[in-house]
Structures are given as structure tokens and as C-alpha cells.
mmCIF file as gemmi writes it, N, C-alpha and C atoms, coordinates in Angstrom:
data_model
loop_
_atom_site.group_PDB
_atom_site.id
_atom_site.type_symbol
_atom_site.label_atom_id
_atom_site.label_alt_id
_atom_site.label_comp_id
_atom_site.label_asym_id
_atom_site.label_entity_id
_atom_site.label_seq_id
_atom_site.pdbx_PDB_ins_code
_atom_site.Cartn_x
_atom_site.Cartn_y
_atom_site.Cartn_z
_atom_site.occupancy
_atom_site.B_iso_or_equiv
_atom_site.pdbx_formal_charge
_atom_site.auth_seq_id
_atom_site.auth_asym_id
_atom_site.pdbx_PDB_model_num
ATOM 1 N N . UNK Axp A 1 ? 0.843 -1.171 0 1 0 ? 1 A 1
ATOM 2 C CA . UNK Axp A 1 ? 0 0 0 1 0 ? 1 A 1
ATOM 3 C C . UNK Axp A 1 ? 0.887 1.231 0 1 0 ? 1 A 1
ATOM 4 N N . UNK Axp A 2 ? 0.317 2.306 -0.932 1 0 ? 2 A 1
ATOM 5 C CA . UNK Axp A 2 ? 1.227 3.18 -0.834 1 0 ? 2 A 1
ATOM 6 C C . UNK Axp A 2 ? 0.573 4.749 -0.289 1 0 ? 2 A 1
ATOM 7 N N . UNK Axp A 3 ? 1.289 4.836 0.692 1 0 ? 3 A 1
ATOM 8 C CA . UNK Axp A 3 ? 0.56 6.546 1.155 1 0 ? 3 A 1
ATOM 9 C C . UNK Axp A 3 ? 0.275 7.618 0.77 1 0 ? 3 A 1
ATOM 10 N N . UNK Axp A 4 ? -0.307 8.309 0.578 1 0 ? 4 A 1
ATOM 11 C CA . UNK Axp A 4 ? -0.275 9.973 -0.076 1 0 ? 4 A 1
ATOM 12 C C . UNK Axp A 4 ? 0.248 10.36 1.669 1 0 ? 4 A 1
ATOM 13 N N . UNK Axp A 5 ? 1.87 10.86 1.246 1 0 ? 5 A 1
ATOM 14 C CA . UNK Axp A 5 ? 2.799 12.024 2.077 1 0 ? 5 A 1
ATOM 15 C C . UNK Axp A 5 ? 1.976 13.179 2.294 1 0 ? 5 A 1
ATOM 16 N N . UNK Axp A 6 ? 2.184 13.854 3.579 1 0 ? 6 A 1
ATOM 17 C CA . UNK Axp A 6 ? 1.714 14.888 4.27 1 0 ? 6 A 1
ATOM 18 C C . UNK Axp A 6 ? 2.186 16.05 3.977 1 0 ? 6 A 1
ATOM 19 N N . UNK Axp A 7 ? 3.514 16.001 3.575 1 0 ? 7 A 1
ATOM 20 C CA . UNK Axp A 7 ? 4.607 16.7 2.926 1 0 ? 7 A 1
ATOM 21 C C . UNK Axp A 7 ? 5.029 16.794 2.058 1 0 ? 7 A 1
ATOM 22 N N . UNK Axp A 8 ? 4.216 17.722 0.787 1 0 ? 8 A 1
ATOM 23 C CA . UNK Axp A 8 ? 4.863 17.158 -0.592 1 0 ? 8 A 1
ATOM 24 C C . UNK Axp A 8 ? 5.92 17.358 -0.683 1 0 ? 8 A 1
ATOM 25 N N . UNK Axp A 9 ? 6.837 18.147 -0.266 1 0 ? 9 A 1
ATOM 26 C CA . UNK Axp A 9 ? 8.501 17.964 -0.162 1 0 ? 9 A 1
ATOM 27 C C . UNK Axp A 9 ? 9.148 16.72 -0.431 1 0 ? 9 A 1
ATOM 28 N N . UNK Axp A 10 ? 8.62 15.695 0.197 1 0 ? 10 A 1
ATOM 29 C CA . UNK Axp A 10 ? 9.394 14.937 -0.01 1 0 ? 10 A 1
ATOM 30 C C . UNK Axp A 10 ? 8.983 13.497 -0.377 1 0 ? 10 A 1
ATOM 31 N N . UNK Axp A 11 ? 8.194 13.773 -1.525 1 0 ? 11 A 1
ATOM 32 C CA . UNK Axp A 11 ? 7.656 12.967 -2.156 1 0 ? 11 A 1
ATOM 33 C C . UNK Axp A 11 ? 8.515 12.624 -3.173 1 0 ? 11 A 1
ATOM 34 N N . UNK Axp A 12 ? 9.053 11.048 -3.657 1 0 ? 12 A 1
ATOM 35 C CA . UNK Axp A 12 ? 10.21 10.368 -3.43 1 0 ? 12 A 1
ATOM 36 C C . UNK Axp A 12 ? 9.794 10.278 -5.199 1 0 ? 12 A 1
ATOM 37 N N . UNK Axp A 13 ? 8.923 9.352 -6.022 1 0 ? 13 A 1
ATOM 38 C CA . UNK Axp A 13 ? 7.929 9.873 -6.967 1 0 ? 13 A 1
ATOM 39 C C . UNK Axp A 13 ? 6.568 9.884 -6.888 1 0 ? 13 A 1
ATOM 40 N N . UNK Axp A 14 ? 6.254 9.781 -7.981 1 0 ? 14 A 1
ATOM 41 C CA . UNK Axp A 14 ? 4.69 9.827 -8.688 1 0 ? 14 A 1
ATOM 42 C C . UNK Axp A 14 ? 4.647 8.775 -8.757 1 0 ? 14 A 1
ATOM 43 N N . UNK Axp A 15 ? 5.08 7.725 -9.787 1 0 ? 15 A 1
ATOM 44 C CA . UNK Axp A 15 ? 4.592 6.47 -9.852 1 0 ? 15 A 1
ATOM 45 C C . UNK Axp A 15 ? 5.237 5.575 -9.431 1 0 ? 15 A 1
ATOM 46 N N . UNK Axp A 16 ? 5.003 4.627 -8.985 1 0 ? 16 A 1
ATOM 47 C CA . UNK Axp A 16 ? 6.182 3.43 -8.605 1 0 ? 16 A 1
ATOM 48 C C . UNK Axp A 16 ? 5.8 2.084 -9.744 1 0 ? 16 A 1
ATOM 49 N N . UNK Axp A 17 ? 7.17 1.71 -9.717 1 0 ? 17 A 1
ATOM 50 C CA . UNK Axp A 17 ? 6.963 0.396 -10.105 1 0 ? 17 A 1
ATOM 51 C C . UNK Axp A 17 ? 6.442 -0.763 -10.449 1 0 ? 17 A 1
ATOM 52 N N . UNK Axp A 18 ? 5.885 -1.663 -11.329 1 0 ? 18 A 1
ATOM 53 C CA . UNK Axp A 18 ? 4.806 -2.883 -10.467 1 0 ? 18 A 1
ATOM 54 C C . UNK Axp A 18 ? 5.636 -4.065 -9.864 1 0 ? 18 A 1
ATOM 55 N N . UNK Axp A 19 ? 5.062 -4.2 -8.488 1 0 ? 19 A 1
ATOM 56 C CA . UNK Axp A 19 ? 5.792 -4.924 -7.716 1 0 ? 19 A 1
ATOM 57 C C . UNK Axp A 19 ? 4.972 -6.553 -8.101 1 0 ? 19 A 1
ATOM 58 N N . UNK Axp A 20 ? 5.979 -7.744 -7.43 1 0 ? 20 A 1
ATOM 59 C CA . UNK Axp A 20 ? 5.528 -9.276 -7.921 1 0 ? 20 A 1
ATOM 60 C C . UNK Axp A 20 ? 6.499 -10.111 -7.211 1 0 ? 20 A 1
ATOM 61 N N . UNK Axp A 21 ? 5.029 -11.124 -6.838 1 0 ? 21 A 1
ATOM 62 C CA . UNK Axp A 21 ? 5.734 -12.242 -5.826 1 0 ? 21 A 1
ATOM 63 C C . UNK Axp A 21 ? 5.146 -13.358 -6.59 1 0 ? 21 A 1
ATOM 64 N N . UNK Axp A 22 ? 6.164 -13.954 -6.53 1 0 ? 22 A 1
ATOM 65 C CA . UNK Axp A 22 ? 5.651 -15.56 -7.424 1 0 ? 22 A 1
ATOM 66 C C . UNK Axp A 22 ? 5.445 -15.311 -8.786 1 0 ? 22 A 1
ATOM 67 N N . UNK Axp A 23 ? 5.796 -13.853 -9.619 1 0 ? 23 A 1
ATOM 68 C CA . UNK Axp A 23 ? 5.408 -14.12 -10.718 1 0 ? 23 A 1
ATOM 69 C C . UNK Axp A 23 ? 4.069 -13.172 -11.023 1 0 ? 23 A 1
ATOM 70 N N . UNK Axp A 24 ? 3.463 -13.038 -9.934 1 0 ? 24 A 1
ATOM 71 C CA . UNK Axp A 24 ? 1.908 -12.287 -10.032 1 0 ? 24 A 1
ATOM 72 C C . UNK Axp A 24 ? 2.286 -10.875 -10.034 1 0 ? 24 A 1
ATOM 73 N N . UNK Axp A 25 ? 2.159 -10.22 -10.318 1 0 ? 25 A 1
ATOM 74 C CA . UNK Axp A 25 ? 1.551 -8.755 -10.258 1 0 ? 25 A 1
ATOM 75 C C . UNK Axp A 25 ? 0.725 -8.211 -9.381 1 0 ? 25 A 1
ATOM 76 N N . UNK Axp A 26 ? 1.628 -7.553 -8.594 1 0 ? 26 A 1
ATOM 77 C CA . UNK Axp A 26 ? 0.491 -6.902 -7.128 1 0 ? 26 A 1
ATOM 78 C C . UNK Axp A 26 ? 0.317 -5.609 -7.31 1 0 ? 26 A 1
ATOM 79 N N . UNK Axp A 27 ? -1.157 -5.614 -6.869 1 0 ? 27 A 1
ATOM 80 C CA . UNK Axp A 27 ? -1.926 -4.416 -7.42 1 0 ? 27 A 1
ATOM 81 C C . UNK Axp A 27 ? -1.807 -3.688 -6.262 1 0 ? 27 A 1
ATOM 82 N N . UNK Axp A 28 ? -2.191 -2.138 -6.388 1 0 ? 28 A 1
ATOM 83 C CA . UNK Axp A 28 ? -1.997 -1.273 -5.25 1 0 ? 28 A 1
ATOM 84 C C . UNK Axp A 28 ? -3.254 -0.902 -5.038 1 0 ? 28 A 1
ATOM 85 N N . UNK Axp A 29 ? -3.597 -0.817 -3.794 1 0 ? 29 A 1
ATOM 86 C CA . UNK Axp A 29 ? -4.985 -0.789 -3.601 1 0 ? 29 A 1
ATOM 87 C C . UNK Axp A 29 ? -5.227 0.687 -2.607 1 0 ? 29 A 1
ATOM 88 N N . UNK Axp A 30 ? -6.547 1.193 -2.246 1 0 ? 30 A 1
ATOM 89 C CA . UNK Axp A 30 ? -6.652 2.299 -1.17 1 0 ? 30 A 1
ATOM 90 C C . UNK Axp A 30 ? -6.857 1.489 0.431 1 0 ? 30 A 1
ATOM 91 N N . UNK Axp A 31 ? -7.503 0.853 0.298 1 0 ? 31 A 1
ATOM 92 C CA . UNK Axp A 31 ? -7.404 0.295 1.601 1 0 ? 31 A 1
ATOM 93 C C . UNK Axp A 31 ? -7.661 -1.026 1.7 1 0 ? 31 A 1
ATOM 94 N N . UNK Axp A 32 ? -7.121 -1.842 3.171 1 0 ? 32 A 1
ATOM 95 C CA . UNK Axp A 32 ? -6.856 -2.876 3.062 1 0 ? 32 A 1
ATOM 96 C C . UNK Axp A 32 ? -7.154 -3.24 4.464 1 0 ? 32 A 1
ATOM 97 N N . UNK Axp A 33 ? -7.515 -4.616 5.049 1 0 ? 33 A 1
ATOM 98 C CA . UNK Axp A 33 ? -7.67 -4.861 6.371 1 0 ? 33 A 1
ATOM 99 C C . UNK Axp A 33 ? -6.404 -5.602 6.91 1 0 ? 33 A 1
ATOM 100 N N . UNK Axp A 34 ? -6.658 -5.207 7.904 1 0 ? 34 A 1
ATOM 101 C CA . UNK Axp A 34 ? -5.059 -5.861 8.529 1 0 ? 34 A 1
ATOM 102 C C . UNK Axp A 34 ? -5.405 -5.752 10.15 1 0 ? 34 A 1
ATOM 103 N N . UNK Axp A 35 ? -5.037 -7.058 10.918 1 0 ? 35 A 1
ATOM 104 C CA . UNK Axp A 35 ? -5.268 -7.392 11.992 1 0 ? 35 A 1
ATOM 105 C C . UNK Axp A 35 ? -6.659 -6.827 12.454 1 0 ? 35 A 1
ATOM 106 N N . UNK Axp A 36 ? -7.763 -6.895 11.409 1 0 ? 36 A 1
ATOM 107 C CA . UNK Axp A 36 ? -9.309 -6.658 12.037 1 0 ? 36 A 1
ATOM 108 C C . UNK Axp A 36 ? -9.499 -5.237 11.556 1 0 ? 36 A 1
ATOM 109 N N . UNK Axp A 37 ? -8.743 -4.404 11.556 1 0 ? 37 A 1
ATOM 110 C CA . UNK Axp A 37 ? -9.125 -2.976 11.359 1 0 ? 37 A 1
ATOM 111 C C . UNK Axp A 37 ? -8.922 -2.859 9.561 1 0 ? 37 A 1
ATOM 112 N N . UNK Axp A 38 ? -9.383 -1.75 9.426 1 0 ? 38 A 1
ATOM 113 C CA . UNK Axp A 38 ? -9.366 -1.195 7.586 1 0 ? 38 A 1
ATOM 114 C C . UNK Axp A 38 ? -8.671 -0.001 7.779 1 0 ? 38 A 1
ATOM 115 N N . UNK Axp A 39 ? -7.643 0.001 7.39 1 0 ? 39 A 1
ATOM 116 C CA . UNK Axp A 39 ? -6.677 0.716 6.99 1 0 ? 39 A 1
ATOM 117 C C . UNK Axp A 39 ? -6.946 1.049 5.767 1 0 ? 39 A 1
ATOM 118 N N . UNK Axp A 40 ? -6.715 2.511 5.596 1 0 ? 40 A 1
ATOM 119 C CA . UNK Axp A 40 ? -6.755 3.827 4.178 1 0 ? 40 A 1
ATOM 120 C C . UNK Axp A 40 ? -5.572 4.366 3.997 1 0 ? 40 A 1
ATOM 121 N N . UNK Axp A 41 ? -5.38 4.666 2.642 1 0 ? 41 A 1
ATOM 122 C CA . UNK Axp A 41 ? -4.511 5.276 2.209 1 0 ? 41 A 1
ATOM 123 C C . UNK Axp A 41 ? -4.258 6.849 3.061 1 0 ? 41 A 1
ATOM 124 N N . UNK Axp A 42 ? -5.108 7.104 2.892 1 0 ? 42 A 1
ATOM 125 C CA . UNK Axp A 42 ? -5.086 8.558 3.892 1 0 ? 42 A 1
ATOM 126 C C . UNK Axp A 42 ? -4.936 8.323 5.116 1 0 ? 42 A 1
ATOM 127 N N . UNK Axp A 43 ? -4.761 7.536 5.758 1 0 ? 43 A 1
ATOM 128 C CA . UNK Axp A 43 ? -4.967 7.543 7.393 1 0 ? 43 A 1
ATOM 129 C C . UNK Axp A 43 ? -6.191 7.782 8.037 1 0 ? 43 A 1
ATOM 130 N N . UNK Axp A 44 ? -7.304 7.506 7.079 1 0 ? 44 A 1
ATOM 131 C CA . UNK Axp A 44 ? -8.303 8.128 7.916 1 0 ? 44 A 1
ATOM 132 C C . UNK Axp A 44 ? -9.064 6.597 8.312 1 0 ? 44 A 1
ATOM 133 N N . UNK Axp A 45 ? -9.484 6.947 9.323 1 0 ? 45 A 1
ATOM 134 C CA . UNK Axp A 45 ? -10.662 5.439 9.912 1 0 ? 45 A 1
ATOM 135 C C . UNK Axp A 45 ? -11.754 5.712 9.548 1 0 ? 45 A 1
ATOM 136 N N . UNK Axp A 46 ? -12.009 6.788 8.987 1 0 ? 46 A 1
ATOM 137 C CA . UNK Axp A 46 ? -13.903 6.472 9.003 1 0 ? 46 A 1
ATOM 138 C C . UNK Axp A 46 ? -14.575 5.355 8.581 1 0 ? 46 A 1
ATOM 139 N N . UNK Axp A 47 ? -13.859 4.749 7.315 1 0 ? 47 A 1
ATOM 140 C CA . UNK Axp A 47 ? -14.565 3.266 6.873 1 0 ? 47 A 1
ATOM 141 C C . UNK Axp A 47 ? -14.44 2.152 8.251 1 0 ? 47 A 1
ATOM 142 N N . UNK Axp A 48 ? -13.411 2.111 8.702 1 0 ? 48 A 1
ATOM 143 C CA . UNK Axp A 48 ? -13.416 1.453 9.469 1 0 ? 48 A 1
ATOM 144 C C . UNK Axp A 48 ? -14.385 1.743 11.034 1 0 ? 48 A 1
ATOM 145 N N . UNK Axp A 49 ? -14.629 2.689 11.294 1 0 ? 49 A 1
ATOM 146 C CA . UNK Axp A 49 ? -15.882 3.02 12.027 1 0 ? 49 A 1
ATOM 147 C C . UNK Axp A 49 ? -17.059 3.001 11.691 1 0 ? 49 A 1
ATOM 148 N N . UNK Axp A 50 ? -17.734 2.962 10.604 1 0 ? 50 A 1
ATOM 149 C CA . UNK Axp A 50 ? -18.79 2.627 9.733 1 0 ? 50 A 1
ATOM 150 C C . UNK Axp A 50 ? -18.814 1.071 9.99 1 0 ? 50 A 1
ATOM 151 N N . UNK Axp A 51 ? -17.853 0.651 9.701 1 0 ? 51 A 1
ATOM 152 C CA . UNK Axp A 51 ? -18.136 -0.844 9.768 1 0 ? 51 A 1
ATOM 153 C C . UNK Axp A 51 ? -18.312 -1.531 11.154 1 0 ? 51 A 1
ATOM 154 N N . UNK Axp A 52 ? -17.729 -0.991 12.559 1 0 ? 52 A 1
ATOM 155 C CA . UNK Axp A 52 ? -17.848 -0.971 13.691 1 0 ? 52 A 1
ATOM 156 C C . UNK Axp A 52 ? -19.306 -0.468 14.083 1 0 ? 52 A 1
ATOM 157 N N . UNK Axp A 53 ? -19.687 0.767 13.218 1 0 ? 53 A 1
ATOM 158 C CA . UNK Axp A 53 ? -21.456 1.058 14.151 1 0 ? 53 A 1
ATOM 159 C C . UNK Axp A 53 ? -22.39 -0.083 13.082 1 0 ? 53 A 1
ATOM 160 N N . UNK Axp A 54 ? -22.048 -0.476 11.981 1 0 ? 54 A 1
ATOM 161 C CA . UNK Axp A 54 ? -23.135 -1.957 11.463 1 0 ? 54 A 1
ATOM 162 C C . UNK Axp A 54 ? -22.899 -3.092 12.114 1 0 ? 54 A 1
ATOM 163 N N . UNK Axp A 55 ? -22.203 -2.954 13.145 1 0 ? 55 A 1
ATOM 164 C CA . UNK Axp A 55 ? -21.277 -4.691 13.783 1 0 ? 55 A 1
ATOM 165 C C . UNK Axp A 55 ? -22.6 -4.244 14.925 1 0 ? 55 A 1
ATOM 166 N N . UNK Axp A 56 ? -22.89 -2.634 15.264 1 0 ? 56 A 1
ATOM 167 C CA . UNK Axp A 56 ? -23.094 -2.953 16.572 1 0 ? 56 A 1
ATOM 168 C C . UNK Axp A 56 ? -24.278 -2.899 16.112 1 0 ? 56 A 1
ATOM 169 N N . UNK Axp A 57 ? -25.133 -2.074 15.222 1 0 ? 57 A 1
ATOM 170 C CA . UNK Axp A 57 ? -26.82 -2.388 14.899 1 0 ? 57 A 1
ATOM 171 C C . UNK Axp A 57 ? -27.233 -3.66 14.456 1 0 ? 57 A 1
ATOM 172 N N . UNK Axp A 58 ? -26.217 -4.185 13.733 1 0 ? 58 A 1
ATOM 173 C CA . UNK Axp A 58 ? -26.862 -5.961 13.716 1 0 ? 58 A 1
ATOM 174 C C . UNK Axp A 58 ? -27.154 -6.562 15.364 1 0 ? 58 A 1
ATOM 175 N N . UNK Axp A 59 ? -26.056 -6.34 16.176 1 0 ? 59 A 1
ATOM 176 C CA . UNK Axp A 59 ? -25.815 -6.855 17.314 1 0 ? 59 A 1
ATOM 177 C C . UNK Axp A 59 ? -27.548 -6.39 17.892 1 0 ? 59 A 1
ATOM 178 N N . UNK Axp A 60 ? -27.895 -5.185 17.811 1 0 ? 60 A 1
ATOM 179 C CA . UNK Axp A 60 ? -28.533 -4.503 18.664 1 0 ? 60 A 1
ATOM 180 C C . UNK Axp A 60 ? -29.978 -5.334 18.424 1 0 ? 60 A 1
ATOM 181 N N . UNK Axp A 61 ? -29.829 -5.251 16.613 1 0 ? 61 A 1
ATOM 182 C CA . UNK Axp A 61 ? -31.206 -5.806 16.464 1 0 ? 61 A 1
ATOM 183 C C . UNK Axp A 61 ? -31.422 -6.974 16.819 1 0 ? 61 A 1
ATOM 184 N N . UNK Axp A 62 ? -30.342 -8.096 16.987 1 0 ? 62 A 1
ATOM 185 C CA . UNK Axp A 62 ? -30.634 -9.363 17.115 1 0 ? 62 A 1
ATOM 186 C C . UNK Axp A 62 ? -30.871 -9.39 18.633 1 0 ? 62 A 1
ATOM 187 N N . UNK Axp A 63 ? -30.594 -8.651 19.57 1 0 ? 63 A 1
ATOM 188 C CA . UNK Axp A 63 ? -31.406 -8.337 20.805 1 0 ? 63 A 1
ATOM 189 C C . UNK Axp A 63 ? -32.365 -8.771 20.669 1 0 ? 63 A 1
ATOM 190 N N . UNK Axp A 64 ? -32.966 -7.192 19.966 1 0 ? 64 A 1
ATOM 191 C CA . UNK Axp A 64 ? -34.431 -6.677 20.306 1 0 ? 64 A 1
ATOM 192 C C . UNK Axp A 64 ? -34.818 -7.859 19.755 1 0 ? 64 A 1
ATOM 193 N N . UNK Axp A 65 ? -34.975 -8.388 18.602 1 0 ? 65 A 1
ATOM 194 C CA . UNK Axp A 65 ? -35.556 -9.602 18.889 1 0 ? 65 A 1
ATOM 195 C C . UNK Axp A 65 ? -35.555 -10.524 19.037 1 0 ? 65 A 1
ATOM 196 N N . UNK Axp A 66 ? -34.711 -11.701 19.275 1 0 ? 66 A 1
ATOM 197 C CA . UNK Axp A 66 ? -34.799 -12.363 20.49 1 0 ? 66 A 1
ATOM 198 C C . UNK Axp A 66 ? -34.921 -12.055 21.952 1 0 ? 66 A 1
ATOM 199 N N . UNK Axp A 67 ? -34.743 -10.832 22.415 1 0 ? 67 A 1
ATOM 200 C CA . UNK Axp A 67 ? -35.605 -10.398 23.957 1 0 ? 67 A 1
ATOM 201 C C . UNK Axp A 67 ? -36.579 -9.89 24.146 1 0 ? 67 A 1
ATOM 202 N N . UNK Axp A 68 ? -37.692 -9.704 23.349 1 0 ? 68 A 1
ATOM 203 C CA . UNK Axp A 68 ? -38.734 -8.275 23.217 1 0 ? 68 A 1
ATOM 204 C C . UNK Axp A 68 ? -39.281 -8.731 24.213 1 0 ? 68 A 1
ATOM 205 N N . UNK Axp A 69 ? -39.646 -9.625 24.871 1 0 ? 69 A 1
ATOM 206 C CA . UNK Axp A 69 ? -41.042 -9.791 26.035 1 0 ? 69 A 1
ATOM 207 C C . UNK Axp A 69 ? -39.772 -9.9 27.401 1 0 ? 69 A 1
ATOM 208 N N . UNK Axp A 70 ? -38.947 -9.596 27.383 1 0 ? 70 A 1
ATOM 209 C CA . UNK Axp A 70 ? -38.132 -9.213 28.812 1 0 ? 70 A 1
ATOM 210 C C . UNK Axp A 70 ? -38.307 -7.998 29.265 1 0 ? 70 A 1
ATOM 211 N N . UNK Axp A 71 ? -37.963 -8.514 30.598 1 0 ? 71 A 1
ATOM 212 C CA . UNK Axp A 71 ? -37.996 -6.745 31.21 1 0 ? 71 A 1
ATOM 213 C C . UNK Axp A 71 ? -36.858 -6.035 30.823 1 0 ? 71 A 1
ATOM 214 N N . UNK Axp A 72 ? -36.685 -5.002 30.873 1 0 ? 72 A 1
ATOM 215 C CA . UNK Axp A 72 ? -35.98 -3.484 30.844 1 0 ? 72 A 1
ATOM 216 C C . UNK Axp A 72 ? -34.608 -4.166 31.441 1 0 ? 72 A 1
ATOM 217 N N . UNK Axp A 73 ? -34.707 -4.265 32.549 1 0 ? 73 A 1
ATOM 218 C CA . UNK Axp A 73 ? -33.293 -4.702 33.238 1 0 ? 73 A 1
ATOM 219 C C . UNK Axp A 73 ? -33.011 -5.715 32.335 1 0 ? 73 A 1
ATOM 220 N N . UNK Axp A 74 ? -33.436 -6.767 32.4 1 0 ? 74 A 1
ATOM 221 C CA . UNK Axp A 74 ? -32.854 -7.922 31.589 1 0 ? 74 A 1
ATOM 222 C C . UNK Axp A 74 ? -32.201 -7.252 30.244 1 0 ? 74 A 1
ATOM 223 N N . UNK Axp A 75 ? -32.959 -6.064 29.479 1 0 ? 75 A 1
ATOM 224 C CA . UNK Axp A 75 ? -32.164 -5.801 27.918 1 0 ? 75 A 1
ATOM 225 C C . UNK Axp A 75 ? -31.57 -5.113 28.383 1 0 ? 75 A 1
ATOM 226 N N . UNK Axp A 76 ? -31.224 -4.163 29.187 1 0 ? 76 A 1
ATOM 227 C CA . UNK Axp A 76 ? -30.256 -3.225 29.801 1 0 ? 76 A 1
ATOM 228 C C . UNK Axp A 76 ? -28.818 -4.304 30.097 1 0 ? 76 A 1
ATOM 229 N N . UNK Axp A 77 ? -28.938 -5.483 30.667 1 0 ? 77 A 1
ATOM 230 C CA . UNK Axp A 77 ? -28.016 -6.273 30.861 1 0 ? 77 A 1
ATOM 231 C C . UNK Axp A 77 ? -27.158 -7.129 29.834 1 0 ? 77 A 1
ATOM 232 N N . UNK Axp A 78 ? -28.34 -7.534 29.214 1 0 ? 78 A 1
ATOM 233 C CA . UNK Axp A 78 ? -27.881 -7.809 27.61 1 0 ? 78 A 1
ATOM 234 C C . UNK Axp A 78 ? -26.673 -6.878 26.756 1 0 ? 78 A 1
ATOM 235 N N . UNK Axp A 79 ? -27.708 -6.014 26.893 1 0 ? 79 A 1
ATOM 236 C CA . UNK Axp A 79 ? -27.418 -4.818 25.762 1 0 ? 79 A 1
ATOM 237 C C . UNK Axp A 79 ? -25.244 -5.06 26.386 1 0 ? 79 A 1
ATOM 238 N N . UNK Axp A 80 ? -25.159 -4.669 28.053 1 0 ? 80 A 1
ATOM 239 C CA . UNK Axp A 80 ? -24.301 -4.251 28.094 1 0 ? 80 A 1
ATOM 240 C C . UNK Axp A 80 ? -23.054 -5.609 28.027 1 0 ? 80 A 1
ATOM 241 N N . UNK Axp A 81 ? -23.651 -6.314 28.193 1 0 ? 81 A 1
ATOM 242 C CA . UNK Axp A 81 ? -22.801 -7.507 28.072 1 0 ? 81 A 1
ATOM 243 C C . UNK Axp A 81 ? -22.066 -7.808 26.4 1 0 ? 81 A 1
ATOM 244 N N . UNK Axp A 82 ? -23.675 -7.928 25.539 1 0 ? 82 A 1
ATOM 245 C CA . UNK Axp A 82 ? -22.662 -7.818 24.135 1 0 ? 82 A 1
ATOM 246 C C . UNK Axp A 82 ? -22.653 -7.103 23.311 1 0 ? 82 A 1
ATOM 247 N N . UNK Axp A 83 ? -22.948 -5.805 23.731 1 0 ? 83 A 1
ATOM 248 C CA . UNK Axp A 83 ? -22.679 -4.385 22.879 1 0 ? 83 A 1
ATOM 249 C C . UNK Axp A 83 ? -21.482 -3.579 23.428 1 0 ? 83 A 1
């Protein structure tokens, strides 16, 4: 993966090379996951927080329903256990 520098000073070039392992041709991509998180070319997380608040509304909904006829405390306990 290759970064867009903060500093155009010292921006090394424009294009690089095509790099290859085994023969293949590796493509350069904007972002990529690595150890669970999504990493961007820019440094920015927002994709990767987007994908963290749909982890937690699936989570939320599969609550609500499988608990709807519990009491309050009981989804309050839920909620905090696997949200």
C-alpha cells in the first residue's frame, strides 16, 4: 500500500513500479484490512468506524428480537454484556 505524504517535499515519486511475488503482479490498492481494522490510504478510519457502528446495529437488532417480552433490566443487561 502506498501513502499519499503529508509533505509534498518529499515525495520520493509519482509512480512506482509494479511490484511481484511468485510471478503475479500486485496491485496497489486504497485500503486494506489488517489485523481486524481497515486501513486507508489517507490515514483516515472512518470506513473502518462505519463498519464498527453496522457490527453494533446488527448486534442490537438481534437483541431486540430475540428479547422483546423481557424486562428493561434484563435488555439493559444484555445490551451491556454484548454491545
Amino acid at each position: 500500500m502506498v501513502a499519499n505524504p503529508f509533505d509534498r517535499n518529499r515525495i520520493v515519486s509519482e509512480c512506482f513500479p509494479p511490484l511481484t511475488m511468485a510471478n503475479c503482479k500486485l496491485s496497489y490498492v486504497s485500503q486494506f484490512k489488517y489485523l481486524g481494522h481497515i486501513t486507508e490510504y489517507t490515514f483516515c478510519d472512518d470506513s473502518d468506524v462505519n463498519r464498527e457502528l453496522k457490527n453494533l446495529y446488527a448486534r442490537v437488532n438481534v437483541l431486540i428480537r430475540r428479547f422483546s417480552y423481557c424486562a428493561t433490566q434484563v435488555k439493559l443487561r444484555l445490551f451491556k454484556s454484548y454491545c
